[in-house]
Residue, then its C-alpha position, 0 to 999 in steps of 0.5 A: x500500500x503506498x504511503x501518502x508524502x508531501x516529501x519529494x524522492x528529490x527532497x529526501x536525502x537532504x531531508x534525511x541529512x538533517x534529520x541525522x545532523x539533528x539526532x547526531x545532536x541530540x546523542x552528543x552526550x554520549x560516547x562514540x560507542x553508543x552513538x554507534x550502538x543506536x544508529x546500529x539498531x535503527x539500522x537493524x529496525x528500519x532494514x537500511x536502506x528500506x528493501x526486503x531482507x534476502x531471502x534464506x536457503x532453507x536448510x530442511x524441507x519444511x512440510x517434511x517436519x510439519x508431517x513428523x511433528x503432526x505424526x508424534x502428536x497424541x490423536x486424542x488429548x489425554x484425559x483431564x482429572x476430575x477436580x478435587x473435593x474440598x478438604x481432600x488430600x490429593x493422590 
């Protein structure tokens, strides 16, 4: 779904240059390590620059577990204890 914007694809990157001098501002109290720690993690949130992650090779075949998993599964659920009387001691 597109994203309304009054932002130009022109106007962006020096939109995004400010904001980054801003924010790099805002962060100037703390040590060059954590500077780099927070870009780090909005890098990571955000998947810079803005494009789907590669896809994985899956190393197994999926439906092949599913179908070993639903094989172990118990075909009726156990049966459930009848509750214990008030005063009781249980077994």
């Amino acid at each position: 779904m597109p994203v309304e914007s009054w932002i130009t694809p022109e106007e962006a990157p020096a939109l995004a240059a400010a904001a980054i001098a801003e924010i790099d501002a805002a962060l100037s109290t703390l040590s060059e390590a954590q500077r780099e720690a927070f870009w780090t993690s909005v890098r990571k949130c955000y998947n810079t620059p803005y494009n789907d992650p590669p896809p994985r090779k899956r190393t197994f075949a999926v439906s092949a577990v599913i179908a070993a998993c639903r094989a172990r599964l118990p075909v009726t659920p156990a049966p459930v204890p009848a509750p214990m009387q008030a005063g009781t001691e249980a077994a």
